[in-house]
PLY file of the C-alpha trace (Angstrom):
ply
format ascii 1.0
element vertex 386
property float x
property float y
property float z
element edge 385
property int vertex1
property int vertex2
end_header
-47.39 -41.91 -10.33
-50.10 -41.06 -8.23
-53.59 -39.87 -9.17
-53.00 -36.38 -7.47
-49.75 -35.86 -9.00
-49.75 -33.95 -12.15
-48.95 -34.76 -16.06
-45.93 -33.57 -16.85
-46.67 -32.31 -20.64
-44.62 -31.53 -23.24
-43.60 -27.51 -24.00
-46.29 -27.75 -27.33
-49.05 -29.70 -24.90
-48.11 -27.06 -21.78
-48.26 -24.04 -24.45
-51.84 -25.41 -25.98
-53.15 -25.68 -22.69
-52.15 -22.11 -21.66
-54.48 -21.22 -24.65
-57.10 -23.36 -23.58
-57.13 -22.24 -20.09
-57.38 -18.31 -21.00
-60.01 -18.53 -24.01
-62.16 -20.10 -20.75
-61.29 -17.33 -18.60
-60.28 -13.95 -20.69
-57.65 -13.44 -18.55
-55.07 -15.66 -16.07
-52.66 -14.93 -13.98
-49.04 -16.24 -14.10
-48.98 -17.85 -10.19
-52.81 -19.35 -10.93
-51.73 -21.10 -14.53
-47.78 -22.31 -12.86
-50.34 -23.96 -10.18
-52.75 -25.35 -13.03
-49.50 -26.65 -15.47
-47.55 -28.11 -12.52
-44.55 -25.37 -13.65
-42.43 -23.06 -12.01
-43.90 -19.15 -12.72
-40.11 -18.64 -14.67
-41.62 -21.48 -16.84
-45.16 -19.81 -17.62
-43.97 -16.26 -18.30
-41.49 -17.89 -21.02
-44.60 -19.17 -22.58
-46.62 -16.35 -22.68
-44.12 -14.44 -23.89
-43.87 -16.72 -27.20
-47.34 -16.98 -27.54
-47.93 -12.76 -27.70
-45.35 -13.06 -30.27
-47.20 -15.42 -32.39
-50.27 -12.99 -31.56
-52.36 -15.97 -29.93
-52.77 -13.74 -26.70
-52.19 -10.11 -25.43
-49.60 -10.44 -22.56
-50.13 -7.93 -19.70
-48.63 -7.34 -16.26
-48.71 -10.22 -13.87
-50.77 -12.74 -16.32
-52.15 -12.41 -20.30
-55.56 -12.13 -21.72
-57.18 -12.93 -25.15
-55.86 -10.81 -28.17
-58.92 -9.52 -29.05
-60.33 -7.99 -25.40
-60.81 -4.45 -25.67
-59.67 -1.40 -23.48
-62.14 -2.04 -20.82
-61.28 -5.68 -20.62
-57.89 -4.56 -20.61
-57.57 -2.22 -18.17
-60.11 -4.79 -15.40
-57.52 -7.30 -16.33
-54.64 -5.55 -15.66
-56.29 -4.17 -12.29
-56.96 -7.52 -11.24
-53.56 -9.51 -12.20
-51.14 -6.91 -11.46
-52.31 -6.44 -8.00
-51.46 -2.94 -8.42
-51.89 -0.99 -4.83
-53.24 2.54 -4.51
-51.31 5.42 -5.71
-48.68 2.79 -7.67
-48.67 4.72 -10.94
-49.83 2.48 -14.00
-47.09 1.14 -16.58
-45.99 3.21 -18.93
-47.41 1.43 -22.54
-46.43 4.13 -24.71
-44.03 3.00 -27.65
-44.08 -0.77 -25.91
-45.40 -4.13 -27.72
-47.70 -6.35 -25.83
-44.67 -8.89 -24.93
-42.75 -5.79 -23.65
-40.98 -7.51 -20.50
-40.51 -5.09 -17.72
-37.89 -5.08 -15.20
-37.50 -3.91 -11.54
-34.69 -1.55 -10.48
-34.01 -1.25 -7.14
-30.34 0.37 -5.64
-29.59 2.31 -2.94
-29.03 6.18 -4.10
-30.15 7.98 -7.06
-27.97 10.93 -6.89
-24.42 9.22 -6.53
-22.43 6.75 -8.05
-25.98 4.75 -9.71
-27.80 7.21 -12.29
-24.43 6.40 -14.58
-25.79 2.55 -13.69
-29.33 3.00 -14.36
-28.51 4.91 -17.16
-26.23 1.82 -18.73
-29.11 0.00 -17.81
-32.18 1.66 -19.42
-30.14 1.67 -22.64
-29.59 -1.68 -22.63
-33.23 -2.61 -22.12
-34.31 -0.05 -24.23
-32.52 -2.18 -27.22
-34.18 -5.12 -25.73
-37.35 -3.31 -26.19
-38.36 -3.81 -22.11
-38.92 -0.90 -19.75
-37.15 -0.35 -16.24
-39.46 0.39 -13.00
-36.71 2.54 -10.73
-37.06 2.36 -7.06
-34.79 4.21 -4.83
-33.66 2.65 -0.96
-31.89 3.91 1.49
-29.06 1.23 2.23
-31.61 -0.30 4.52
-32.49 -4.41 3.70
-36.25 -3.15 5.26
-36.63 -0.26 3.00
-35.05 -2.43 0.32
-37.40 -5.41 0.97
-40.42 -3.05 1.02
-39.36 -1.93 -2.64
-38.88 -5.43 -3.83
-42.34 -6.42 -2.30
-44.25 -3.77 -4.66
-42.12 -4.42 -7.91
-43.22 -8.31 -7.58
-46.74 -7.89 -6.24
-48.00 -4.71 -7.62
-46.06 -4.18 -10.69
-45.66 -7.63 -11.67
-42.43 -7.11 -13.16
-40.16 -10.11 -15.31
-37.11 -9.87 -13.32
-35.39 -7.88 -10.73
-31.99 -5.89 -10.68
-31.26 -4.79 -7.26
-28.34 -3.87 -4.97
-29.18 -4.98 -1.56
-27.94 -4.97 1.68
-26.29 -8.22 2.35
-25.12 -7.91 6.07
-26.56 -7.84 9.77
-29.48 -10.12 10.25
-31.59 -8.11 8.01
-29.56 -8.32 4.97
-29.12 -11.83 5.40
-32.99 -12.47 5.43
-33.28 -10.07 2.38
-30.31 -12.44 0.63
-32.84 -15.09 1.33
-35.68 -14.09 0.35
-34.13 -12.93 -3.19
-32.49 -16.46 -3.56
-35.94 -17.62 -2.92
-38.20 -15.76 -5.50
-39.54 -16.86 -8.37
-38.72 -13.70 -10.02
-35.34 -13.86 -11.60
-32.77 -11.91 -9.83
-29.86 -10.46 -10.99
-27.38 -8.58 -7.99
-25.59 -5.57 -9.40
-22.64 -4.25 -7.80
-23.47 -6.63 -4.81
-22.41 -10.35 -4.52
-23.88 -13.01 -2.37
-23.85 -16.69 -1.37
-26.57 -18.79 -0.30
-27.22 -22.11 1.12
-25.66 -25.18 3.04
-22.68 -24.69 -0.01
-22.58 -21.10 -0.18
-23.42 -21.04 -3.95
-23.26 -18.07 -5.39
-25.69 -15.92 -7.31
-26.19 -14.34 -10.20
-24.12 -11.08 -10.63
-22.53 -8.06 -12.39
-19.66 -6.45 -10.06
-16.85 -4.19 -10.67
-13.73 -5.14 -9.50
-12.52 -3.12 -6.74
-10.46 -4.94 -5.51
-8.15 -4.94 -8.91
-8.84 -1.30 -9.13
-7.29 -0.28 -5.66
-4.15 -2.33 -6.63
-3.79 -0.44 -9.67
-4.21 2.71 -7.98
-1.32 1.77 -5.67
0.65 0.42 -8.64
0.82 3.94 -9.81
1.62 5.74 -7.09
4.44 3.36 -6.45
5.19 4.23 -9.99
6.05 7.63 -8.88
8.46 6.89 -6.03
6.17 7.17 -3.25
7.25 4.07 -0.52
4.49 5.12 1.80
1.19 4.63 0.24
-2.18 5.47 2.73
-5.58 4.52 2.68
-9.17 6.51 3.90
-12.21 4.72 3.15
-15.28 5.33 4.47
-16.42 3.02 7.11
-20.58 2.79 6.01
-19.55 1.98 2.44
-20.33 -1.62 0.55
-17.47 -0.82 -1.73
-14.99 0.31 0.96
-13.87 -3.54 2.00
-13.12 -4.35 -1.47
-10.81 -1.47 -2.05
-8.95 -1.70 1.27
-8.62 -5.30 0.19
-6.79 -4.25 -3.03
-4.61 -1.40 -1.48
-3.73 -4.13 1.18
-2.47 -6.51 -1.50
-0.40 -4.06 -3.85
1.20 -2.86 -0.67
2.57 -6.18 0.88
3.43 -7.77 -2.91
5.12 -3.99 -3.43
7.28 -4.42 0.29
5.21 -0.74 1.20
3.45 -2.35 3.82
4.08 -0.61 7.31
2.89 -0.62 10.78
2.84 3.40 10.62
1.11 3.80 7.38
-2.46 5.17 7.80
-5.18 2.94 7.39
-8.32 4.70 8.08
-11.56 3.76 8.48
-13.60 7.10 8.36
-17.18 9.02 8.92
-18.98 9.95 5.45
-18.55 13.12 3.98
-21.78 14.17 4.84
-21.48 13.14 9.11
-21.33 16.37 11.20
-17.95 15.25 12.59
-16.09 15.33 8.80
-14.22 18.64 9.25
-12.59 17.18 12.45
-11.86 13.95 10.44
-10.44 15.53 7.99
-7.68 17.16 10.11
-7.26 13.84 11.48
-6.51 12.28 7.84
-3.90 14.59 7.43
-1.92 14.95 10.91
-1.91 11.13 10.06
-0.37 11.45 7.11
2.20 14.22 8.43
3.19 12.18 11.25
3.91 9.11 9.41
5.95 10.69 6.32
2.59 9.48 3.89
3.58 10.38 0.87
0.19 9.47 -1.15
-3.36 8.64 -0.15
-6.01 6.44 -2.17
-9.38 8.11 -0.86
-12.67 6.84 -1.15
-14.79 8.36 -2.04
-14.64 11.20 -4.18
-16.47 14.16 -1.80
-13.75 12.78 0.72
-10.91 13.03 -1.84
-12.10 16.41 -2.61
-12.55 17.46 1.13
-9.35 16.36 1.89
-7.48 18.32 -0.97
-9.61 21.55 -0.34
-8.20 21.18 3.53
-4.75 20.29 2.47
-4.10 23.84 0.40
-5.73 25.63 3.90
-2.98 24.41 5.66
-0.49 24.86 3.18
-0.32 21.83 2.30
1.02 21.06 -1.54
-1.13 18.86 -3.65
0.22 16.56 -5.34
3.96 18.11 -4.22
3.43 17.42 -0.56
0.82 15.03 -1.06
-0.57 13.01 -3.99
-4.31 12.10 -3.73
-6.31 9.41 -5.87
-10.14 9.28 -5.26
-11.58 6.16 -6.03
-15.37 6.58 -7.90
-14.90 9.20 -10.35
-17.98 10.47 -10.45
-16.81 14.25 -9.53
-13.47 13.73 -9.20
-12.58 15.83 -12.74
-14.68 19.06 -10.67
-11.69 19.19 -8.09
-8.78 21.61 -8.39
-6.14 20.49 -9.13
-8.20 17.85 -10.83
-7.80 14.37 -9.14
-6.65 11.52 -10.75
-9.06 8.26 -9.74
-10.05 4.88 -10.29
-13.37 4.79 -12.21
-15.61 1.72 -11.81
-17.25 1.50 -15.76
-20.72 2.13 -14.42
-22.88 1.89 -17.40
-21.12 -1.12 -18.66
-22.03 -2.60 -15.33
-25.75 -1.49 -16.39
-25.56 -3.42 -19.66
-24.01 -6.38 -18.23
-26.96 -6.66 -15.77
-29.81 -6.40 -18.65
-27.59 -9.30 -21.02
-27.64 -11.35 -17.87
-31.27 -10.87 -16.83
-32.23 -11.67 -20.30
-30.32 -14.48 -20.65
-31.57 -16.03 -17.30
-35.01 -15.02 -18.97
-34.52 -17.25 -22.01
-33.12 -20.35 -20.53
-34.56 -20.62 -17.16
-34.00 -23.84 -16.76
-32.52 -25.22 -12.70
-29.27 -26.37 -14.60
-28.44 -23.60 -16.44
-25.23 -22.66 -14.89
-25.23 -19.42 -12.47
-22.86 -16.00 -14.14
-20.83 -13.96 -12.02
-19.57 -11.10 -14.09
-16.59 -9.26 -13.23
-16.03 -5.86 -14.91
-12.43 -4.22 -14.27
-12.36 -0.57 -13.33
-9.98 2.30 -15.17
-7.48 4.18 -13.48
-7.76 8.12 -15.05
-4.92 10.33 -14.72
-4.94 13.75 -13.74
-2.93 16.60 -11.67
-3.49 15.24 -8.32
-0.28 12.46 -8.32
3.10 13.55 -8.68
6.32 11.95 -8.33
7.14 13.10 -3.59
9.15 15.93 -3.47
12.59 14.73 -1.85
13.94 16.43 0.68
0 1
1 2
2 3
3 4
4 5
5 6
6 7
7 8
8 9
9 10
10 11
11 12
12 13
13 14
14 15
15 16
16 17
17 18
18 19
19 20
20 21
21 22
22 23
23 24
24 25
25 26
26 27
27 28
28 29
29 30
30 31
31 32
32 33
33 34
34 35
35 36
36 37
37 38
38 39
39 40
40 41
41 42
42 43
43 44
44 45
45 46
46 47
47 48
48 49
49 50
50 51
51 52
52 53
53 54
54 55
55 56
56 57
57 58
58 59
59 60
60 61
61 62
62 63
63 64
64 65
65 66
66 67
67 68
68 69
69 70
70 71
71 72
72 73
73 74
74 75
75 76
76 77
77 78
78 79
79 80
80 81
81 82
82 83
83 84
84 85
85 86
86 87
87 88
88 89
89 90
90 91
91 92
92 93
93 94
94 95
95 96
96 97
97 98
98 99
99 100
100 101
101 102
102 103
103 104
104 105
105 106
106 107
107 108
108 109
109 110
110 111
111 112
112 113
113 114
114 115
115 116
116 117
117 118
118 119
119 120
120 121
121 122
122 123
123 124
124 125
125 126
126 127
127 128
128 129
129 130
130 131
131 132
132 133
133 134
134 135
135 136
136 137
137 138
138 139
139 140
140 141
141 142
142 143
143 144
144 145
145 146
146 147
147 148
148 149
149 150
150 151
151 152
152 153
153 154
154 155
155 156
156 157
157 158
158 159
159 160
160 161
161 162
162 163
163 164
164 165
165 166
166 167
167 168
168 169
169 170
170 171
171 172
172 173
173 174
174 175
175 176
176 177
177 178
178 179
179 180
180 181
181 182
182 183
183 184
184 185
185 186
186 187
187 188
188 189
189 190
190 191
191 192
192 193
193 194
194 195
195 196
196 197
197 198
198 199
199 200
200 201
201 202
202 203
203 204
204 205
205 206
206 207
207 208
208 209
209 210
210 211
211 212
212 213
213 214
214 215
215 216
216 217
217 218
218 219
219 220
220 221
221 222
222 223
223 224
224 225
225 226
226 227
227 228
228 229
229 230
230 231
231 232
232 233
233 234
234 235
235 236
236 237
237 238
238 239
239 240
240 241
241 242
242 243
243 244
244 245
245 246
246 247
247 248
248 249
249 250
250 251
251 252
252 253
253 254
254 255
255 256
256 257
257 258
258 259
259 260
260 261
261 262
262 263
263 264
264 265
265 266
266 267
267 268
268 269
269 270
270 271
271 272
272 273
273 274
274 275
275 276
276 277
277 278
278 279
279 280
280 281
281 282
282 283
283 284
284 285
285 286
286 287
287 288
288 289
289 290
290 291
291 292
292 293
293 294
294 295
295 296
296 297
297 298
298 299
299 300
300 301
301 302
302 303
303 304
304 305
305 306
306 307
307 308
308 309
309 310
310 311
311 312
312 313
313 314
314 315
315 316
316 317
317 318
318 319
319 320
320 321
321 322
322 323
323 324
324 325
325 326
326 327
327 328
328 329
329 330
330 331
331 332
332 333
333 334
334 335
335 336
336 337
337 338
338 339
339 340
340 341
341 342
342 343
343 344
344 345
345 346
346 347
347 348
348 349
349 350
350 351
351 352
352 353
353 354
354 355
355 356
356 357
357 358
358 359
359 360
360 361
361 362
362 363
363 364
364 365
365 366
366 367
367 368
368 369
369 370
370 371
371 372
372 373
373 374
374 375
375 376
376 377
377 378
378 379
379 380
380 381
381 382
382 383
383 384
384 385
């Protein structure tokens, strides 16, 4: 060992030294003691957070200070060590402990499909007496980066859930960049592989795949022989269904040529209403029996356009949206596949904390794989024969 290299001490030494370091200084950040120790930042924040449990020092965001500074000392402290930027509201402290871990939120829609997620996931945090920062993107890996940035630098949180864009150029950077971190990561209804081996990393997902299949299953359960798909072309989620409804139809002999397999605008794109028609001409001209839609607006769309045109649903047609999130609102109501959104939440938290407790390189990476529910309502019907 060289004379520049540094001790490698023992958790008790490394701990005692953390002590000795900050009754010099008042307060110390997390990056400036990890550079000091010879440790990974992962490594310091463990210890901190045992020592503010013994009471030996008051942890705060981004670092810890002595147990017995007061508010003024504080509040400088946490100016200076959380790095936070003006106009980034301060943490919220009320009900909290001074070893509350915080957590960084960070998906792509706060009015669809995620509050159920972040609502899973603020429970289970809440038990694990932490707090949840929320940040809202745009399914944009810039936007998304941007968020990330001020969580880690301005907040200082403990660890990040996030689901990011993982394709184009810019996705792949932002894949990067969260293998990367020294934050620990955890992906949440995203998966991702990284380096020359294409290891995976850490994640919660619902299975979508499985979901679609049962969906199919169902309506081949009916009678129907002629099973279609519309998914919407800008959605993460859509591959992993059409995935599904491709394998239930080829292991169930309903795979055909003429069978619509449609790769369609959002519900919200100025060209829908034309879409629409084109989903169901489709459908007529191909003797489509049933159609697995995703998402649930589209489902909904689709069945509000049917009955214009005279168009029975489910005796002409049987629909299944795949989301459930408003699915029940429709009339007739639709039967769907429902991803178990807040269960995905609490996965995320138990998998975060865990990482958080043993942080050590070997510990072996999770990928957890939560199976969706099929919910049955008046939207699927054995086809009227003619």
């Amino acid at each position: 060992m060289t004379s520049s290299e540094p001790t490698v001490l023992l958790p008790d030494e490394r701990r005692e030294h953390v002590l000795e370091v900050l009754h010099r200084h008042g307060t110390v950040r997390v990056n400036d003691l990890a550079q000091i120790l010879g440790v990974t930042p992962i490594t310091v924040r463990r210890d901190i957070a045992m020592l503010a449990e013994q009471g030996l020092l008051r942890r705060i965001h981004g670092g810890a200070t002595v147990p017995d500074a007061g508010p003024d000392t504080t509040s400088r402290a946490h100016a200076q060590n959380s790095g936070v930027a003006a106009g980034e509201p301060p943490p919220d402290q009320s009900g909290g402990t001074s070893a509350q871990l915080t957590f960084g939120m960070v998906v792509p829609s706060l009015d669809y499909y995620w509050p159920d997620v972040i609502r899973g996931v603020r429970e289970a945090a809440a038990a694990a007496h932490a707090r949840v920062v929320l940040r809202g993107a745009t399914y944009e890996a810039a936007d998304e980066r941007h968020q990330l940035d001020r969580l880690v630098e301005a907040v200082g949180v403990d660890g990040l859930l996030v689901a990011p864009t993982t394709t184009g150029p810019e996705g792949q950077e932002l894949v990067r960049w969260l293998e990367s971190t020294t934050t620990p990561v955890v992906l949440v209804e995203r998966s991702a592989v990284v380096g020359p081996y294409n290891e995976p990393m850490e994640s919660v997902v619902s299975d979508h795949t499985l979901g679609a299949e049962v969906a199919v299953r169902h309506l081949a359960g009916l009678g129907h022989r002629r099973i279609g798909l519309a998914a919407s072309v800008g959605s993460p989620t859509a591959p992993h269904v059409r995935r599904g409804w491709r394998k239930a139809t080829e292991e169930l002999g309903l795979s055909s040529d003429a069978t619509p397999d449609l790769h369609t605008a959002d519900h919200r794109d100025a060209g829908w209403p034309a879409t629409v028609d084109q989903i169901i001409d489709a459908c007529l001209a191909s003797g489509t029996t049933a159609l697995l839609v995703h998402s649930d607006p589209e489902a909904i769309s689709i069945v509000e356009r049917c009955q214009e045109r005279g168009i029975k649903v489910p005796g002409d047609l049987s629909v299944v949206a795949y989301d459930d999130q408003v699915a029940g609102l429709s009339d007739p109501p639709l039967t769907a596949v429902r991803p178990h959104r807040e269960a995905i939440g609490h996965a995320a938290i138990a998998l975060l904390m865990a990482r958080l407790r043993d942080p050590a390189a070997d510990r072996p990476l999770h990928r957890v794989v939560i199976g969706p529910q099929l919910v049955v309502r008046e939207s699927t019907a054995a086809p009227v024969m003619d």
